[in-house]
MDAnalysis code that builds the backbone (N, CA, C; Angstrom):
import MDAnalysis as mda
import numpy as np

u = mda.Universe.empty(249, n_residues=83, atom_resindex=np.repeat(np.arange(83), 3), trajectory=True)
u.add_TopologyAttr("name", ["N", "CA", "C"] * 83)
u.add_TopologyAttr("resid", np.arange(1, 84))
u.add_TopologyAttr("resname", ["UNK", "UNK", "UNK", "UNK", "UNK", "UNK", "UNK", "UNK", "UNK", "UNK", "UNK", "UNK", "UNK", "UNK", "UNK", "UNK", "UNK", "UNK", "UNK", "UNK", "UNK", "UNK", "UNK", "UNK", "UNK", "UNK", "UNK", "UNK", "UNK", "UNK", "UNK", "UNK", "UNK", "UNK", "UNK", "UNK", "UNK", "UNK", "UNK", "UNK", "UNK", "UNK", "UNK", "UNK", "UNK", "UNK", "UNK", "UNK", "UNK", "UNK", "UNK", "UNK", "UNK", "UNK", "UNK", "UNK", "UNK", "UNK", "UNK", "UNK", "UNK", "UNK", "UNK", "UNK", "UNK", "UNK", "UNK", "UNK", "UNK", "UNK", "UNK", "UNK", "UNK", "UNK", "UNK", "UNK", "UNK", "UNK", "UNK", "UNK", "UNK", "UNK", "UNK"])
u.atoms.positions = np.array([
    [-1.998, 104.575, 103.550],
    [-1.848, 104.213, 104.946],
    [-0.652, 103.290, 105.144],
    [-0.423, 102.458, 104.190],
    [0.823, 101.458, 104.104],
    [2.191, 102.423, 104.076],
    [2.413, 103.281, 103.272],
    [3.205, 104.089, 103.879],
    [3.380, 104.964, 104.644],
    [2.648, 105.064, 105.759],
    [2.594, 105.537, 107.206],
    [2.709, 104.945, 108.119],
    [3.162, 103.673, 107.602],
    [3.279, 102.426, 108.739],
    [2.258, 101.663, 109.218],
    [0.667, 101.966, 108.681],
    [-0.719, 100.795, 109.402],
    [-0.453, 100.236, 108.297],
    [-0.631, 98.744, 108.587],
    [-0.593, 97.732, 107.850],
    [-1.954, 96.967, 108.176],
    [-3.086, 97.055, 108.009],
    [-4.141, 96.641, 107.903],
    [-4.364, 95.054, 108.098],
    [-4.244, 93.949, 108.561],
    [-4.163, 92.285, 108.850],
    [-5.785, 91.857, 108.028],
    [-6.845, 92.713, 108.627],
    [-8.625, 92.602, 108.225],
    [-8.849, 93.502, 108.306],
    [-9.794, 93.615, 107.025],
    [-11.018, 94.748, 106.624],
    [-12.185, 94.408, 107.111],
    [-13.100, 95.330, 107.301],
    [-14.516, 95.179, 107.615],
    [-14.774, 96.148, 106.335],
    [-16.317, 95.680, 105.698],
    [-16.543, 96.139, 105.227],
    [-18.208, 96.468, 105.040],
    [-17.853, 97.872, 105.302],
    [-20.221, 98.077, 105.365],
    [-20.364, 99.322, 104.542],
    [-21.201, 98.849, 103.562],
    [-22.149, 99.224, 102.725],
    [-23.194, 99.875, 103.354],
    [-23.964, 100.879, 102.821],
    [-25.025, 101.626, 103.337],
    [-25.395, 102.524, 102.003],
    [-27.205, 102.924, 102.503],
    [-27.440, 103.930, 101.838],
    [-28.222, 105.200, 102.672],
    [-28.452, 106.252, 102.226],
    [-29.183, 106.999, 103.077],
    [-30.196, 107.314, 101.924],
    [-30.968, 108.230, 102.407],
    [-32.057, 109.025, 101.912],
    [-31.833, 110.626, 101.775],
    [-32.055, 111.744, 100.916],
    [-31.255, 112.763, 100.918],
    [-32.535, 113.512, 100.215],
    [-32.408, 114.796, 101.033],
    [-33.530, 115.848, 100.176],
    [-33.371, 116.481, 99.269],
    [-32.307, 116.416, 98.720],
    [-31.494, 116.660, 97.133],
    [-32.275, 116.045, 96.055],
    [-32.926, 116.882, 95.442],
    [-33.928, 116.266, 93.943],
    [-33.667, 116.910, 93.014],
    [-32.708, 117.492, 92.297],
    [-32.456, 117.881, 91.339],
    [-31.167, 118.085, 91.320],
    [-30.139, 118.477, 90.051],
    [-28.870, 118.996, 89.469],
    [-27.644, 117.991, 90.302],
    [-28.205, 117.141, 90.734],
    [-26.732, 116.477, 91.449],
    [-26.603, 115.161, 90.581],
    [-25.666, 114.567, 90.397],
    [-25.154, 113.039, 89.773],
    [-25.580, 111.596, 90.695],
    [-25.514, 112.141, 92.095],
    [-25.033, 111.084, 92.743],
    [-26.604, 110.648, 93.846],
    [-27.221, 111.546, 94.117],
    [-28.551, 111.186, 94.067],
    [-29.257, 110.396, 93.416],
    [-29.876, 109.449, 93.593],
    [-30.901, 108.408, 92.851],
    [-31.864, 107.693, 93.324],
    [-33.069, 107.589, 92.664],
    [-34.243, 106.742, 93.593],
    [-33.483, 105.238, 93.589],
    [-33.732, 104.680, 94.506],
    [-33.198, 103.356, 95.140],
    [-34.258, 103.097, 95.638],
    [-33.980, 101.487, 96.397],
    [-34.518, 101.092, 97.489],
    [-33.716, 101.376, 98.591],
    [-34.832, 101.908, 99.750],
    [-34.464, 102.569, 100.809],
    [-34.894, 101.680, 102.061],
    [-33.277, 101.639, 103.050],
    [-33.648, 101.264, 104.395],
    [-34.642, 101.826, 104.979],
    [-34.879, 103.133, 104.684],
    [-36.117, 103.892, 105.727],
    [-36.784, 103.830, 105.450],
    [-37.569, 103.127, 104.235],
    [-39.094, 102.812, 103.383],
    [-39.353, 104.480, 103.339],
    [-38.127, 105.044, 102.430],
    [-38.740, 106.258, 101.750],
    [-38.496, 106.282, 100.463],
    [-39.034, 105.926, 99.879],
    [-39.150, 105.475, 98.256],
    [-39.337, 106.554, 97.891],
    [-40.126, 107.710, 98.467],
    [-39.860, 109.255, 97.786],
    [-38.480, 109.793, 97.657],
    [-37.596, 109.567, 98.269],
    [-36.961, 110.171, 98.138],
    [-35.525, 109.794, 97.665],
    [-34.290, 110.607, 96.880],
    [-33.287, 110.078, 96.434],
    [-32.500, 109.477, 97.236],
    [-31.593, 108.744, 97.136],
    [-30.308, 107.653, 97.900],
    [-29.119, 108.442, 97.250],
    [-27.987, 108.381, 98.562],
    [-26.344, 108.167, 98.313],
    [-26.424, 107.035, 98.904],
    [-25.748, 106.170, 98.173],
    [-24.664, 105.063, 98.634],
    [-23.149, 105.191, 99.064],
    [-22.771, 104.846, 100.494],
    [-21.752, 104.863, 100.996],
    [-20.888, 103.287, 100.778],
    [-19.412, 103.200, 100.579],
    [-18.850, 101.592, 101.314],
    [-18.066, 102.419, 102.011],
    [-17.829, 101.814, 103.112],
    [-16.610, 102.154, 104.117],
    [-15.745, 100.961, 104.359],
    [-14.664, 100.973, 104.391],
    [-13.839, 99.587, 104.572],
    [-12.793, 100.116, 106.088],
    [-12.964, 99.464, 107.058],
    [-11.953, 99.611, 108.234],
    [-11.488, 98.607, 108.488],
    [-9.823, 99.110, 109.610],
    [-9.235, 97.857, 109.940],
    [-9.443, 97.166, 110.717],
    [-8.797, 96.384, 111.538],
    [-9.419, 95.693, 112.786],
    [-9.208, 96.432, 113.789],
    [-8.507, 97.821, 113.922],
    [-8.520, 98.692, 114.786],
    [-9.240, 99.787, 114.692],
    [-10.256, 99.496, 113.662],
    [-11.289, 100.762, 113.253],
    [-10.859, 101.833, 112.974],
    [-9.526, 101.535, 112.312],
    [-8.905, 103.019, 111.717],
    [-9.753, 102.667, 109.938],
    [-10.365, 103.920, 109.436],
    [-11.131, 103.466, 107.879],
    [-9.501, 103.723, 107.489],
    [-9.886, 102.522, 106.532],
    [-9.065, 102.824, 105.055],
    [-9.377, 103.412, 104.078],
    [-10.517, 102.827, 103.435],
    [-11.088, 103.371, 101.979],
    [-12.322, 103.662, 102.240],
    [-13.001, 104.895, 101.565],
    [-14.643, 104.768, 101.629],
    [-14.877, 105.220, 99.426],
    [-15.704, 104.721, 99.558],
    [-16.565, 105.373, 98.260],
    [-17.893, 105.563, 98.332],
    [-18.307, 106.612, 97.609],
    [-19.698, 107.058, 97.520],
    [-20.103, 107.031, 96.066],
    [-21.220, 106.624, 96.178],
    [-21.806, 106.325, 94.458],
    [-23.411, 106.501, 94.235],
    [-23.747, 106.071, 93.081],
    [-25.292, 106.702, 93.303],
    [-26.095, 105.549, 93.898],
    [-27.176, 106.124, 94.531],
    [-28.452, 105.542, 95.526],
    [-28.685, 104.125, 94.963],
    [-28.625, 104.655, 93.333],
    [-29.516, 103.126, 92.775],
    [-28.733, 102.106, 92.313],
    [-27.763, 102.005, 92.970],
    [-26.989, 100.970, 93.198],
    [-26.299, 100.220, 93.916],
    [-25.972, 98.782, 93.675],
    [-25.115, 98.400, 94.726],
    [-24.076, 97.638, 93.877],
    [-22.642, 97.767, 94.587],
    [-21.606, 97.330, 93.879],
    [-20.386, 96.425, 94.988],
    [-21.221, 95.287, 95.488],
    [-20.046, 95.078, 96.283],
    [-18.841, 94.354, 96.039],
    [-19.180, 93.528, 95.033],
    [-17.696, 92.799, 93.874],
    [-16.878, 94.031, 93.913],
    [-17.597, 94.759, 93.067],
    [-16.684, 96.012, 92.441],
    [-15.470, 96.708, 93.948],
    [-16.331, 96.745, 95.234],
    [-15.896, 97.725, 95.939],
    [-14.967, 97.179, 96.790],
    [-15.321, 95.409, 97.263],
    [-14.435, 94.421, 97.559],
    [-12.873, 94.612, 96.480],
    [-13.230, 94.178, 95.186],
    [-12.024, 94.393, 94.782],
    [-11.236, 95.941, 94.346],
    [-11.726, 96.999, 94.709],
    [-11.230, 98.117, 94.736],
    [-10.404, 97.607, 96.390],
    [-10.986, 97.591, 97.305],
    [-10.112, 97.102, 98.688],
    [-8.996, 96.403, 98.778],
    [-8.882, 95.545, 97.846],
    [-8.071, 94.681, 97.909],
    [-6.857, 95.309, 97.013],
    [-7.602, 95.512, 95.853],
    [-6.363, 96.319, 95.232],
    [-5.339, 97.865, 95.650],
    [-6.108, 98.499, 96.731],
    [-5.594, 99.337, 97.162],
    [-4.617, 98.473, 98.165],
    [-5.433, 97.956, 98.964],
    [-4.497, 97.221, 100.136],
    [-3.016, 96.570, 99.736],
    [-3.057, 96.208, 98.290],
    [-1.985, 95.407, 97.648],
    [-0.829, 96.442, 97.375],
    [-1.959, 97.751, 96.708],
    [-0.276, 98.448, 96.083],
    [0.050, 99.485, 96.534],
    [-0.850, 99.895, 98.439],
    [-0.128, 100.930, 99.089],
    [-0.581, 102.032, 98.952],
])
């Protein structure tokens, strides 16, 4: 995005997970704890990072049963740094 000319000033950054009817052969599915108190069922985890004009910059998706926000904070930052 830095070389397209948005230069980003602040990130927002939100984390989420969902719930997914996917139970078998996928990676990224995983039992988690779930916002919807459905413990039956598997999680994707989303981060989305936007600017202060709500254009997204970065998103990653990872499995349900985790949370990584060090990790995903400094993935943000390091993208933001080298463009």
């Amino acid at each position: 995005m830095i070389k397209m000319g948005i230069t980003p000033h602040l990130l927002f950054l939100d984390e989420s997970n969902w719930f997914t009817y996917i139970e078998k052969g996928e990676e990224l599915p995983m039992k988690g704890k779930s916002k919807q108190f459905r413990y039956d069922k598997n999680l994707i985890s989303v981060g989305l990072a936007v600017s202060e004009d709500n254009v997204p910059f970065m998103h990653e998706t990872y499995e349900g049963n985790t949370q990584r926000p060090e990790r995903y904070s400094q993935d943000c930052w390091t993208r933001s740094q080298n463009g």
